[in-house]
TIDOFI-43040 format. One record per atom (N, C-alpha, C, O, CB): residue number from 1; residue in one letter; atom name; x, y, z. Coordinates in Angstrom, 2 decimals, m for minus. Glycine has a CB too. Layout:
BEGIN
(NUM; A; CA; (X; Y; Z)) ...
END
This chain:
BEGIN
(1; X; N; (65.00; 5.96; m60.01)) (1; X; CA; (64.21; 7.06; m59.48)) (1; X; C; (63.29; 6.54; m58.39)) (1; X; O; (62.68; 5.47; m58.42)) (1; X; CB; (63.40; 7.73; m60.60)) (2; X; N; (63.27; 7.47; m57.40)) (2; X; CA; (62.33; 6.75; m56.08)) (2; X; C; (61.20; 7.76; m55.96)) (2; X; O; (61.12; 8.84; m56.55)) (2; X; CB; (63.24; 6.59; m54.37)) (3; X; N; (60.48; 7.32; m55.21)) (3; X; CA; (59.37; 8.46; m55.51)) (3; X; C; (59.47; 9.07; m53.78)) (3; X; O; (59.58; 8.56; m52.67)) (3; X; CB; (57.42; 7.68; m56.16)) (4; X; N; (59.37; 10.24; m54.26)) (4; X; CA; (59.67; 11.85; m52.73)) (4; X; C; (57.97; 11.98; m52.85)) (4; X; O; (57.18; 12.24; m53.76)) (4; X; CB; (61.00; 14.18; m53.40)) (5; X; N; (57.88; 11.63; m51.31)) (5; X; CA; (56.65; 12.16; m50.15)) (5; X; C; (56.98; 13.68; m49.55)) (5; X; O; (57.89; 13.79; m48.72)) (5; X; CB; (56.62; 10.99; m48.61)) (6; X; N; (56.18; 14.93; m50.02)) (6; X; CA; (57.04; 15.76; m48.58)) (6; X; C; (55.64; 16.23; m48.16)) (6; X; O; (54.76; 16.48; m48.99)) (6; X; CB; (58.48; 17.35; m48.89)) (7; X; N; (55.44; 16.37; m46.46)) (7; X; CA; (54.65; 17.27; m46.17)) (7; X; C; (54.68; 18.28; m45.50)) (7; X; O; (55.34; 18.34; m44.46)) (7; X; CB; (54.01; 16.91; m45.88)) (8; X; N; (53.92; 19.35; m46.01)) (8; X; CA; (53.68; 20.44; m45.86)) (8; X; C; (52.88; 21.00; m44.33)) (8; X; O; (51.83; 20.37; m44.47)) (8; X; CB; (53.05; 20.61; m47.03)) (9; X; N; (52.73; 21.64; m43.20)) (9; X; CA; (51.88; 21.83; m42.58)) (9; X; C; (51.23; 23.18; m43.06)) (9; X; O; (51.87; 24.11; m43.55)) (9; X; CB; (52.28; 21.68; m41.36)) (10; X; N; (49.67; 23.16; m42.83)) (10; X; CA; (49.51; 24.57; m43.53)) (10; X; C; (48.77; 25.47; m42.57)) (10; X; O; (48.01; 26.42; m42.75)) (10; X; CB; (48.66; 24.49; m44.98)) (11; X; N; (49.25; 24.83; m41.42)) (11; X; CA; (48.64; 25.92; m39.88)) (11; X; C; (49.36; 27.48; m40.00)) (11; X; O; (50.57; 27.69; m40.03)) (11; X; CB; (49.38; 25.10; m37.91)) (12; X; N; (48.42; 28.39; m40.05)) (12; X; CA; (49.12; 29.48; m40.03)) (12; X; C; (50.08; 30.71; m40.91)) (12; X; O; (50.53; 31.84; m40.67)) (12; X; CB; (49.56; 29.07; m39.46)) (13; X; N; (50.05; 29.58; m42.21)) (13; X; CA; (49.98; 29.87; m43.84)) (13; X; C; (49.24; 30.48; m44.26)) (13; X; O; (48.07; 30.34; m43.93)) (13; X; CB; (49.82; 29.03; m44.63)) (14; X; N; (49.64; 31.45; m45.20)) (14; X; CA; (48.84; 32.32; m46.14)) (14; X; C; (48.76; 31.29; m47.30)) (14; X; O; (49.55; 30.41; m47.64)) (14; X; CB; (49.59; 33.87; m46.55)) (15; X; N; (47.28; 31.76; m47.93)) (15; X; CA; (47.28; 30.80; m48.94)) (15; X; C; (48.07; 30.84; m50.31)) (15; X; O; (48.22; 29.79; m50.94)) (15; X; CB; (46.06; 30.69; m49.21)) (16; X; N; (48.50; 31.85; m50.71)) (16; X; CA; (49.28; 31.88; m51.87)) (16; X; C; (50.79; 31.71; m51.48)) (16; X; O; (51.57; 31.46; m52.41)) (16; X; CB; (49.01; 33.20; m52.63)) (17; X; N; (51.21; 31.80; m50.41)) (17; X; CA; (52.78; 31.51; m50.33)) (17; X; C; (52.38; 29.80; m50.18)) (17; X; O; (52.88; 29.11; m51.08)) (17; X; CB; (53.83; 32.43; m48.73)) (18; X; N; (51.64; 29.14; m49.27)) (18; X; CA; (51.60; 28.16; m49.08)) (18; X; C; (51.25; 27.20; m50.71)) (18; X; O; (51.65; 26.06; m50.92)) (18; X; CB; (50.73; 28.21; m47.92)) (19; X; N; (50.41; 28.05; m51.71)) (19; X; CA; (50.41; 27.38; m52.81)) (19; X; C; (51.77; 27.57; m53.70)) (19; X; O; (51.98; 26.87; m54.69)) (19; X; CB; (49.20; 27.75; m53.49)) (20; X; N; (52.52; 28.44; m53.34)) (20; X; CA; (54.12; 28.44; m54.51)) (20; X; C; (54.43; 27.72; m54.04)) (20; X; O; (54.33; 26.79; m54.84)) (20; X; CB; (55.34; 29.49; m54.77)) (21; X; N; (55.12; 27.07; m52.51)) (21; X; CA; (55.43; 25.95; m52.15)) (21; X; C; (55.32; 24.54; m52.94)) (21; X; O; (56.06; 23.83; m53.62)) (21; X; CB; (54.87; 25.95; m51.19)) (22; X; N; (53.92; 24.52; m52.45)) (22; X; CA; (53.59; 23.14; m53.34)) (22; X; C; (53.73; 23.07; m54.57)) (22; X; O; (53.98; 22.00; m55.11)) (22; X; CB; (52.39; 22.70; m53.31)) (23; X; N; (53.53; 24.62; m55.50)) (23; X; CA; (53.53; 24.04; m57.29)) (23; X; C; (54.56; 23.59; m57.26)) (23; X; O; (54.65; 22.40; m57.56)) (23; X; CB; (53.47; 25.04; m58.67)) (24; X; N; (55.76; 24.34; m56.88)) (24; X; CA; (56.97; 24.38; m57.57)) (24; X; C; (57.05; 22.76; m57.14)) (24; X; O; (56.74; 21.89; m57.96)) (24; X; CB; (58.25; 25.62; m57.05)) (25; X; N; (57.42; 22.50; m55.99)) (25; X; CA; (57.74; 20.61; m55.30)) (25; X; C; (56.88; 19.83; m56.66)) (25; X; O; (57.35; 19.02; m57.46)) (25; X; CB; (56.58; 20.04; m53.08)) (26; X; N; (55.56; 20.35; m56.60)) (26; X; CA; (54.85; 19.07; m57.42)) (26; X; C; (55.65; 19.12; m58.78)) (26; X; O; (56.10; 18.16; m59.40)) (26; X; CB; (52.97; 19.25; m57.72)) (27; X; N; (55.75; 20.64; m59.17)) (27; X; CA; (56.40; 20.24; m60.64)) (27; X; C; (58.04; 19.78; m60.53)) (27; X; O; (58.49; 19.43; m61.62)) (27; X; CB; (56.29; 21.70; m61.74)) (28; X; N; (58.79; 19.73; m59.63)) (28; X; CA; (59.62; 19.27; m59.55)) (28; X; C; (60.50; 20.08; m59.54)) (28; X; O; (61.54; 19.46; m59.79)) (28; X; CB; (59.65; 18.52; m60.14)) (29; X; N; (60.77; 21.39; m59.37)) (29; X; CA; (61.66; 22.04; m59.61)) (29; X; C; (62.38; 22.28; m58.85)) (29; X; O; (63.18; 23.18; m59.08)) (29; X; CB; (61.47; 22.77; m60.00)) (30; X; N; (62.40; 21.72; m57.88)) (30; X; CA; (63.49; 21.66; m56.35)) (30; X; C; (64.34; 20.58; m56.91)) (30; X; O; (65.42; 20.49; m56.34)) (30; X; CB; (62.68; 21.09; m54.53)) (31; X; N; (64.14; 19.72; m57.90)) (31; X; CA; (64.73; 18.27; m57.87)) (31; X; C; (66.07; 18.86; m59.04)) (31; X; O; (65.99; 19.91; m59.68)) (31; X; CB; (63.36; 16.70; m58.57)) (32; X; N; (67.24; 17.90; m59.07)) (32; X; CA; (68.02; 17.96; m60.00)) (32; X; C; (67.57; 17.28; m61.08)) (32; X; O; (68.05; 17.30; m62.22)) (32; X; CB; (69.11; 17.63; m59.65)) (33; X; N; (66.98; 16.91; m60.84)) (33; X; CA; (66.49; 15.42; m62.56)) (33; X; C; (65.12; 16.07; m62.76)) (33; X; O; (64.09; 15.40; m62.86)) (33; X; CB; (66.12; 12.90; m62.06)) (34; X; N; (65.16; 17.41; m62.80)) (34; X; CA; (63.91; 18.16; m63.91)) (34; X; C; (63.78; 18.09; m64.84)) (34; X; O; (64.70; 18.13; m65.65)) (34; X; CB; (63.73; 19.22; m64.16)) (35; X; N; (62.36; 17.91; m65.20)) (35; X; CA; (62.48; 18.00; m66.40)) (35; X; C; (61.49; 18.30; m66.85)) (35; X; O; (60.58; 17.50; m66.62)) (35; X; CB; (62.90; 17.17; m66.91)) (36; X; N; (61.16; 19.49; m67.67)) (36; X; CA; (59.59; 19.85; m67.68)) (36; X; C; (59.00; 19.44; m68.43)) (36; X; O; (57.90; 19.98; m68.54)) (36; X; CB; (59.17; 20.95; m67.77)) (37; X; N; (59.25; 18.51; m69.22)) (37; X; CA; (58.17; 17.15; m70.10)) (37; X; C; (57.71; 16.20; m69.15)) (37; X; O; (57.52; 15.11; m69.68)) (37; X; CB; (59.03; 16.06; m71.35)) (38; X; N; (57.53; 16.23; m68.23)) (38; X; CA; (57.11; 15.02; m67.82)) (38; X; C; (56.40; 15.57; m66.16)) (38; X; O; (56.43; 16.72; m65.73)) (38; X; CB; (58.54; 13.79; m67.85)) (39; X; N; (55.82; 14.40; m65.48)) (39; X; CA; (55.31; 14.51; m64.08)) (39; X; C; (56.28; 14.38; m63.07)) (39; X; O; (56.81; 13.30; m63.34)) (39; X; CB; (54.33; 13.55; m63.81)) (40; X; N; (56.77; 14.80; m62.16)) (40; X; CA; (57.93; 14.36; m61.28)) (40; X; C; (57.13; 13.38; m60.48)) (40; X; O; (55.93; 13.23; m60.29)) (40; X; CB; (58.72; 15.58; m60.35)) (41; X; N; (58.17; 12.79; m60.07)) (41; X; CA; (57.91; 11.67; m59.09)) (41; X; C; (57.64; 11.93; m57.82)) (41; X; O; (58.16; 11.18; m56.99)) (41; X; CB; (58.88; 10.85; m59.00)) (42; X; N; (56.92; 12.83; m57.43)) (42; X; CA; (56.62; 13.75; m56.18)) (42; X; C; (55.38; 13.48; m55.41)) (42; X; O; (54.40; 13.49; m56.15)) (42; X; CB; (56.52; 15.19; m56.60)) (43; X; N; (55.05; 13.20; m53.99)) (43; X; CA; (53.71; 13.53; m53.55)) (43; X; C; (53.62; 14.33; m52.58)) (43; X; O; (54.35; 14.12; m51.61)) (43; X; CB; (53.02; 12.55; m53.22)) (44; X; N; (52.79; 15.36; m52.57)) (44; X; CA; (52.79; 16.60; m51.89)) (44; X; C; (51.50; 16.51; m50.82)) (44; X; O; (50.35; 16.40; m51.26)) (44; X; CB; (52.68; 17.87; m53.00)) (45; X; N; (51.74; 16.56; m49.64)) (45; X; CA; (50.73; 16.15; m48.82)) (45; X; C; (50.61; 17.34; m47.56)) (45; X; O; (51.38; 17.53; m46.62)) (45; X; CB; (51.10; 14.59; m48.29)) (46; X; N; (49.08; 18.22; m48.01)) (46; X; CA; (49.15; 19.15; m47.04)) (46; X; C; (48.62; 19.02; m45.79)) (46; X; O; (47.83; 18.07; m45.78)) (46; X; CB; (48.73; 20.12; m47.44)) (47; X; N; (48.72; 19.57; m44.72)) (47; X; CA; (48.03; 18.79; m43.49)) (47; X; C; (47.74; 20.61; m43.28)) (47; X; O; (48.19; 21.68; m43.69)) (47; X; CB; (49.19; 17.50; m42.03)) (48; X; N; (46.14; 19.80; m41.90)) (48; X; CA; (45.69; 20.98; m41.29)) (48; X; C; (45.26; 22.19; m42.03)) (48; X; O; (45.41; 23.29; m41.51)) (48; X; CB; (46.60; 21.35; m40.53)) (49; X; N; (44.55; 22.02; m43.63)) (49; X; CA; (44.00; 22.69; m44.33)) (49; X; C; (43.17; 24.13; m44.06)) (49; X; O; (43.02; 25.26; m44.53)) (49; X; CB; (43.43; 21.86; m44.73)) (50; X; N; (42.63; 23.01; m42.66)) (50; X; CA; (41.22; 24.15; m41.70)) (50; X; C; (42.01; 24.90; m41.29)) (50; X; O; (41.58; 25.92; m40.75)) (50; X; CB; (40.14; 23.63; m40.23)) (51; X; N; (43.09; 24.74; m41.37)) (51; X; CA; (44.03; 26.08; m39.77)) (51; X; C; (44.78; 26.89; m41.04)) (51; X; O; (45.94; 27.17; m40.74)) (51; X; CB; (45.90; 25.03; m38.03)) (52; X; N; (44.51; 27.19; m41.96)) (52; X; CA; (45.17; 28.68; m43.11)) (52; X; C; (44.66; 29.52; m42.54)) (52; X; O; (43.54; 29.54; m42.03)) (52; X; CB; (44.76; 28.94; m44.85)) (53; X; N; (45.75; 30.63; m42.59)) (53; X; CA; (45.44; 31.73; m42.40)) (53; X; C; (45.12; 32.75; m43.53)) (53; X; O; (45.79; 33.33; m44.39)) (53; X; CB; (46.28; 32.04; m41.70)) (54; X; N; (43.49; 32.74; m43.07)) (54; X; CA; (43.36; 33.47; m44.58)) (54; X; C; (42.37; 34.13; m43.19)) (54; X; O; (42.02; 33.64; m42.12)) (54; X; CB; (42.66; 32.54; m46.57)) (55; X; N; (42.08; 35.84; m44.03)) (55; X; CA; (41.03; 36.75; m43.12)) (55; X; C; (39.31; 36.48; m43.61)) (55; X; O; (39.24; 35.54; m44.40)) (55; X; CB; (41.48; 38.63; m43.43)) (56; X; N; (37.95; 37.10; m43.30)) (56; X; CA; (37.41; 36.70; m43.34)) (56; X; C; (36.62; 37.80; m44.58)) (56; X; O; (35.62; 37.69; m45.28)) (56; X; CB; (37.22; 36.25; m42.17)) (57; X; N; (37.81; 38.97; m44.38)) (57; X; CA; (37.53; 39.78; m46.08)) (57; X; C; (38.06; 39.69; m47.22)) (57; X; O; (37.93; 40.32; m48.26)) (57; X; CB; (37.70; 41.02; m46.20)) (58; X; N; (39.04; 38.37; m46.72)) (58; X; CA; (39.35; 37.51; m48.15)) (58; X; C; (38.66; 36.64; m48.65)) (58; X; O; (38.58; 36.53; m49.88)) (58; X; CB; (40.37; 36.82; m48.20)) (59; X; N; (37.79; 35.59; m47.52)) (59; X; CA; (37.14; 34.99; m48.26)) (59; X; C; (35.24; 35.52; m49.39)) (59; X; O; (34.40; 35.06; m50.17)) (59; X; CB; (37.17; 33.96; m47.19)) (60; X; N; (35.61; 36.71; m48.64)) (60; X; CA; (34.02; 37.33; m49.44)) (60; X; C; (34.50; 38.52; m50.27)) (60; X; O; (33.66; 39.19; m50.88)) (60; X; CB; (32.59; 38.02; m48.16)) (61; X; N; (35.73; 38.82; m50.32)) (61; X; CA; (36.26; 39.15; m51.49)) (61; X; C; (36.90; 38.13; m52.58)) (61; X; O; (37.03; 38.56; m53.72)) (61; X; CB; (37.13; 39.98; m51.13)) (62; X; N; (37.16; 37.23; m52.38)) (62; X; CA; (37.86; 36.67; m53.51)) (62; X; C; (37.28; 35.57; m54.16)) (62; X; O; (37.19; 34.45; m53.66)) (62; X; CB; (39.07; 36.30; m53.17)) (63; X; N; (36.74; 35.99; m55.71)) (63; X; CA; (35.96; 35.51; m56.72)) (63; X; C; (36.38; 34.32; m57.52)) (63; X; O; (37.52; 34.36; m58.00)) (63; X; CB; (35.76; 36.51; m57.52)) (64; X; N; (35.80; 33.50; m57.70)) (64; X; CA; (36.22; 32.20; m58.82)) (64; X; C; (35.46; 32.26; m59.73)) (64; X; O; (34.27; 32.36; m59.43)) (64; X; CB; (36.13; 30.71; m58.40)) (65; X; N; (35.80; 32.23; m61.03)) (65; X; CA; (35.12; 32.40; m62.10)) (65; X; C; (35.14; 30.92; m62.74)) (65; X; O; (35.92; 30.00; m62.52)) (65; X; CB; (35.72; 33.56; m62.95)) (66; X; N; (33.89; 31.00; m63.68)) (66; X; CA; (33.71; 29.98; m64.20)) (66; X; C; (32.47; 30.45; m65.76)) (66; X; O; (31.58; 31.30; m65.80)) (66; X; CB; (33.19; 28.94; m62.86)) (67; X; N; (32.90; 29.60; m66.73)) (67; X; CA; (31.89; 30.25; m67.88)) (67; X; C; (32.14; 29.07; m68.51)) (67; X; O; (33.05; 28.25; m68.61)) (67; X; CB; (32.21; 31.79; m68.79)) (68; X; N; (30.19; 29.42; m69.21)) (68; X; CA; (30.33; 27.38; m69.73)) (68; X; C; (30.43; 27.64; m71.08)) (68; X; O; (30.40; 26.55; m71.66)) (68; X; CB; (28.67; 26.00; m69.44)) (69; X; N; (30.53; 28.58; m71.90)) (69; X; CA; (30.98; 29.03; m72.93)) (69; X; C; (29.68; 29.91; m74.40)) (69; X; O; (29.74; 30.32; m75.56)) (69; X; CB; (31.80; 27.65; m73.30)) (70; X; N; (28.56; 29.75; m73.18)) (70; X; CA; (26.99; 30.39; m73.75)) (70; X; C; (27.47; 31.53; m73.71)) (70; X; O; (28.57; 31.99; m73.37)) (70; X; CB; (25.44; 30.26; m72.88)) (71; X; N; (26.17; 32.11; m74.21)) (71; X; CA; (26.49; 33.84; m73.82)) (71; X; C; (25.45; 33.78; m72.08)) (71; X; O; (24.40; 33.24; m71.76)) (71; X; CB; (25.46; 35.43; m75.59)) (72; X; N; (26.26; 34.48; m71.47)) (72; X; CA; (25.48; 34.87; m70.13)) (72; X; C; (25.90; 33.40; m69.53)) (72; X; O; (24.91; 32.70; m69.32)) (72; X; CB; (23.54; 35.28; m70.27)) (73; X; N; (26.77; 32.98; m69.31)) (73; X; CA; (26.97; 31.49; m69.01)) (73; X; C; (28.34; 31.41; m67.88)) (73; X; O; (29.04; 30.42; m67.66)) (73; X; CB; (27.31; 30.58; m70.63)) (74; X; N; (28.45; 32.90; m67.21)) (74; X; CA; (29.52; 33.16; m66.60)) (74; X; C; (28.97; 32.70; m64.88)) (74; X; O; (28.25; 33.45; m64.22)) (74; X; CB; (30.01; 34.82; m66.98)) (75; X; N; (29.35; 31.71; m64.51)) (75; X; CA; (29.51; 31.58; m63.16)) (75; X; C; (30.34; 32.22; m61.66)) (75; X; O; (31.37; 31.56; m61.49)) (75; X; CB; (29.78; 30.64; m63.33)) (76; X; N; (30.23; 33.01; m60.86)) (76; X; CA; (30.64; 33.22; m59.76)) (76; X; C; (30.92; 32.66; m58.75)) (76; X; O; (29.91; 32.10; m58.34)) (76; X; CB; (30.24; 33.71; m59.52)) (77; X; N; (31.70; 32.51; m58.17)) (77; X; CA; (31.47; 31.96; m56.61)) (77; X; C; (32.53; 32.13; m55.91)) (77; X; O; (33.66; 31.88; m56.32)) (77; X; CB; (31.15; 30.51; m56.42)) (78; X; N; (32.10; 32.87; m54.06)) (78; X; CA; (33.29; 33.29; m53.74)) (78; X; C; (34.03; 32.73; m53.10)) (78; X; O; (33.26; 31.80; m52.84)) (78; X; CB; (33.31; 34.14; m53.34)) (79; X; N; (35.07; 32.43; m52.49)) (79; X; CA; (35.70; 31.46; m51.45)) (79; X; C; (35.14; 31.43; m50.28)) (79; X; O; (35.76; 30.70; m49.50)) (79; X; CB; (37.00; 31.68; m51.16)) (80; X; N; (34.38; 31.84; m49.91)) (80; X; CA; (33.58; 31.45; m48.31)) (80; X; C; (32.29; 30.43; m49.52)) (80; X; O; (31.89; 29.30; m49.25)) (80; X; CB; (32.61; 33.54; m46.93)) (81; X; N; (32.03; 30.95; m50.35)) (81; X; CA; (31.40; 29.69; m51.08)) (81; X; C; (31.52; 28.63; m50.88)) (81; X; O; (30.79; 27.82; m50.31)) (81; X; CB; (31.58; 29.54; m52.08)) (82; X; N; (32.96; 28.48; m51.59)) (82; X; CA; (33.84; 27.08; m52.07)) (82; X; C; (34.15; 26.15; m50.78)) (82; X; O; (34.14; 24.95; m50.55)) (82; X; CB; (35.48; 27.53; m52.81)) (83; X; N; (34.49; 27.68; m49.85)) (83; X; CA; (34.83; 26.46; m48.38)) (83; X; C; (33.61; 25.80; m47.61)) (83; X; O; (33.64; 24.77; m46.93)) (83; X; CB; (35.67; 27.33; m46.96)) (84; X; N; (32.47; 26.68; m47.90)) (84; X; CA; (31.23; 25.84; m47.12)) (84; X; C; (30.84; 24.73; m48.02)) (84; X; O; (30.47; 23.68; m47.50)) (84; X; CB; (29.79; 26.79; m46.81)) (85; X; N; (30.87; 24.83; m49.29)) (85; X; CA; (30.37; 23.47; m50.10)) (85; X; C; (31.85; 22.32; m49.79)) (85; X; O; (31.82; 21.15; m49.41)) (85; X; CB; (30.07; 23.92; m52.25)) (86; X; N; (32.73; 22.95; m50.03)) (86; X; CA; (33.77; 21.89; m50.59)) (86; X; C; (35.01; 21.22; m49.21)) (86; X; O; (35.71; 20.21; m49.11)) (86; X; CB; (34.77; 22.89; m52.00)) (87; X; N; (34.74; 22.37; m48.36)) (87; X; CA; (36.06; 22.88; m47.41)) (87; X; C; (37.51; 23.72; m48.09)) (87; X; O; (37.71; 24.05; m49.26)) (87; X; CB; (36.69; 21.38; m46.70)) (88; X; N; (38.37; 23.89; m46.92)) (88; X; CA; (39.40; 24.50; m46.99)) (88; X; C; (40.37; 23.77; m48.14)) (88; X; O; (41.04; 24.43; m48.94)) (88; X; CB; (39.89; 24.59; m45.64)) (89; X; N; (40.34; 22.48; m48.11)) (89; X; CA; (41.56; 22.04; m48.95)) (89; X; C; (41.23; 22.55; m50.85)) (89; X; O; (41.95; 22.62; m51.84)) (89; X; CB; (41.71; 20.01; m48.67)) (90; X; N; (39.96; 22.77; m50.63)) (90; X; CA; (39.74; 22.90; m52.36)) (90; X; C; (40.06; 24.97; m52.58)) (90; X; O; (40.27; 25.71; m53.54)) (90; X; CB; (37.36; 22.21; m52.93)) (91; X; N; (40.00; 25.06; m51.83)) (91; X; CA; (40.97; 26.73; m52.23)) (91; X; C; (42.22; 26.35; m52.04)) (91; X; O; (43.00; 27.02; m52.71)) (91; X; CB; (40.73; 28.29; m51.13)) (92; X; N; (42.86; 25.32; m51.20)) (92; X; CA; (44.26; 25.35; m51.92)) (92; X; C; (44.82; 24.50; m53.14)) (92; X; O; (45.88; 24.70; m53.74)) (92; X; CB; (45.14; 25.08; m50.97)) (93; X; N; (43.61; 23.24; m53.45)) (93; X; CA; (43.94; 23.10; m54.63)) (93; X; C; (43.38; 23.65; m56.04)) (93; X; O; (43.36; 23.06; m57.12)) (93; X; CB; (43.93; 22.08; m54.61)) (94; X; N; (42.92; 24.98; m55.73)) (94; X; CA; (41.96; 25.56; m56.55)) (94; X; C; (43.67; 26.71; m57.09)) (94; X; O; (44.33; 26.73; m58.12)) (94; X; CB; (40.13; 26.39; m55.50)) (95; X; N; (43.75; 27.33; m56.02)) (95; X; CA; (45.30; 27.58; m55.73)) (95; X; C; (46.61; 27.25; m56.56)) (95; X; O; (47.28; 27.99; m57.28)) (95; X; CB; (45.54; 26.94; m54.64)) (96; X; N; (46.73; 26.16; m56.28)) (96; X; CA; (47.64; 25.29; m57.01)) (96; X; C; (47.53; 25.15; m58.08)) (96; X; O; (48.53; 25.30; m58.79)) (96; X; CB; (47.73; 24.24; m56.70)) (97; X; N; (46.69; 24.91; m58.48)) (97; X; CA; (46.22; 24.43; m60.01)) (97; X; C; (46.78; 25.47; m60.69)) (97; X; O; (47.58; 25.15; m61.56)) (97; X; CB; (44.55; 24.27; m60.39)) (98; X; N; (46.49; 27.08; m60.47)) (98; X; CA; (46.26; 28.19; m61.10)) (98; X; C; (47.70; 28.33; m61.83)) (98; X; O; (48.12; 28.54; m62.96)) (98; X; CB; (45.78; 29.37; m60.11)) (99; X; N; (48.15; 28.12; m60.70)) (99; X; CA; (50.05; 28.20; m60.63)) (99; X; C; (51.08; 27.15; m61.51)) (99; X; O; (52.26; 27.23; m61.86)) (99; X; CB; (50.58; 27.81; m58.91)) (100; X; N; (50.01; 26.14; m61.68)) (100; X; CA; (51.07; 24.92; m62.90)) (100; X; C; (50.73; 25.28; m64.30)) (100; X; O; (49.65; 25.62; m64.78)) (100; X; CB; (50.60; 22.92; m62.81)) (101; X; N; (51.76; 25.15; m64.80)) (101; X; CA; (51.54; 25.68; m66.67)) (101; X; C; (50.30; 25.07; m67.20)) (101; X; O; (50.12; 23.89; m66.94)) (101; X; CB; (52.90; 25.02; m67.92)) (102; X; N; (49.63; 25.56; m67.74)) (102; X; CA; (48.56; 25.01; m68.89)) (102; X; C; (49.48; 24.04; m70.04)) (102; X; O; (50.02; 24.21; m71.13)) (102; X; CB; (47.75; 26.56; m69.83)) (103; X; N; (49.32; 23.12; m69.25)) (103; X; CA; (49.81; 21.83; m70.56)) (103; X; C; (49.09; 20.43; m70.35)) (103; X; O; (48.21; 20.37; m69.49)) (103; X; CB; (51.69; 21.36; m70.47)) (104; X; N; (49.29; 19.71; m70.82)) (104; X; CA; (48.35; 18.33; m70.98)) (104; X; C; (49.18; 17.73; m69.51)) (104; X; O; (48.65; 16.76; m68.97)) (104; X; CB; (48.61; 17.15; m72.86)) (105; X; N; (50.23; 18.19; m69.00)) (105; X; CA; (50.62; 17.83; m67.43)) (105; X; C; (50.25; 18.41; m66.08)) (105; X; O; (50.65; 18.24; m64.92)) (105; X; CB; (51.85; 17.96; m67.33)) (106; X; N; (49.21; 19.26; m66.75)) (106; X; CA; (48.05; 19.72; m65.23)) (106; X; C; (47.90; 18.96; m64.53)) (106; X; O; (48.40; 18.88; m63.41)) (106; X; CB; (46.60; 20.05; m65.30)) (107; X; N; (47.01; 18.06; m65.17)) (107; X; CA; (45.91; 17.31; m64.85)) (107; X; C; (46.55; 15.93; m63.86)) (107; X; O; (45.89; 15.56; m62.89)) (107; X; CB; (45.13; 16.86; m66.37)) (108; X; N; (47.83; 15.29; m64.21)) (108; X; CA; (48.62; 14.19; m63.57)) (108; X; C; (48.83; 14.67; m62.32)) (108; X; O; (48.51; 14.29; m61.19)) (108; X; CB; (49.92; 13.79; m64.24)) (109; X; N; (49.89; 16.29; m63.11)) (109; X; CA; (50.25; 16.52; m61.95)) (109; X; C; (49.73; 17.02; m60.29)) (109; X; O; (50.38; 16.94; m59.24)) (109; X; CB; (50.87; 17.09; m62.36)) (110; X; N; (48.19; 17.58; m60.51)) (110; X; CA; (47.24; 18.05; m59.33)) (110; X; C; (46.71; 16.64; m58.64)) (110; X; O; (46.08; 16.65; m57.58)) (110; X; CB; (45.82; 19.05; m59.96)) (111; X; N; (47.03; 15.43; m59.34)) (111; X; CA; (46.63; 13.85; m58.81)) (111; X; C; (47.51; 13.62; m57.77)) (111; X; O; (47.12; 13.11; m56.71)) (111; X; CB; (46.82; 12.55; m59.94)) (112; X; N; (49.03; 14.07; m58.03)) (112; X; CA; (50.14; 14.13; m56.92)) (112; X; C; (49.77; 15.04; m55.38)) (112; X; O; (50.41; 14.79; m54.36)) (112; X; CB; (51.50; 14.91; m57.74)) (113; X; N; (48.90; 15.88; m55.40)) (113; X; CA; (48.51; 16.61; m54.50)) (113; X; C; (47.28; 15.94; m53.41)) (113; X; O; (46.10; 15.72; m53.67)) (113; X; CB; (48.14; 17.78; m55.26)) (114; X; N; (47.99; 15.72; m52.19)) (114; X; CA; (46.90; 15.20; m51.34)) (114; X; C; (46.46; 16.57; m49.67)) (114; X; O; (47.09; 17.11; m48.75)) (114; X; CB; (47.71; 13.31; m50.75)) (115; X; N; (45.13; 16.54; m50.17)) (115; X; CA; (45.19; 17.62; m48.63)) (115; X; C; (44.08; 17.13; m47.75)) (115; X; O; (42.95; 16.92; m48.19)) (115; X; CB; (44.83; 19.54; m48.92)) (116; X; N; (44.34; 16.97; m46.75)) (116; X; CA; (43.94; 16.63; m45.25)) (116; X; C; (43.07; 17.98; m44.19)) (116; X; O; (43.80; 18.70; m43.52)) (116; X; CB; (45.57; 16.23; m44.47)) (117; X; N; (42.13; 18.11; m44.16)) (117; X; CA; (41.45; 19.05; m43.34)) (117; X; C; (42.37; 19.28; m41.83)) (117; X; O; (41.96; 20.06; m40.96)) (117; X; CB; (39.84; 18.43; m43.10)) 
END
C-alpha cells in the first residue's frame, strides 16, 4: 500500500460540494481496497481556502453550535465568526468533519486533511 496525496483547489467552490469531495477521498471511498474499519492511506490537501465561494448571507446566516453540557451552556457562533478568529480553512474543516461517520475514526481521519489559505 502506498500512500495517495490528492489536491484539491478550492477557488471558486461552494463549500459543501467542495466538502463531499474531500470526505469521501479522506475516507477512502474512491479507492478499491476500502475498507471502512480502518483510516485510508490518503492525504487531502486543499489549496486557496480564502478564494471559496461562499456569499456574505451565508456567512451571517450560518450557525455553529456548541454546548458544554450545563444547563444554559449552549454556545453560538456564526461563520463570519469562525473565519475572522480562525480563517477560511476551519469552515471547511468544520465542514468535513460533519460529513465523516461518528466513530473512533474521526479523529485520525480529519489529521489526513491539510488546508492552505
Amino acid at each position: 500500500m502506498s500512500s495517495e496525496t490528492h489536491t484539491i483547489d478550492a477557488k471558486g467552490e461552494r463549500l459543501g460540494r467542495l466538502a463531499t469531495k474531500v470526505a469521501v477521498i479522506l475516507m477512502g471511498k474512491d479507492r478499491v481496497d476500502y475498507a471502512r474499519n480502518q483510516v485510508a492511506d490518503v492525504t487531502v490537501t486543499v489549496e486557496n481556502a480564502s478564494k471559496l465561494d461562499i456569499s456574505d448571507d451565508r456567512l451571517d446566516n450560518k450557525e455553529y453550535d456548541r454546548h458544554s453540557g450545563y444547563p444554559g451552556g449552549r454556545k453560538v457562533e456564526t461563520a463570519r465568526n469562525v473565519v475572522e478568529k480562525k480563517g477560511y480553512g476551519e469552515l471547511i474543516r468544520r465542514a468535513v468533519r460533519g460529513m465523516l461517520p461518528d466513530n473512533k475514526l474521526k479523529d485520525p481521519t480529519i489529521k489526513n486533511l491539510i488546508i492552505t489559505e
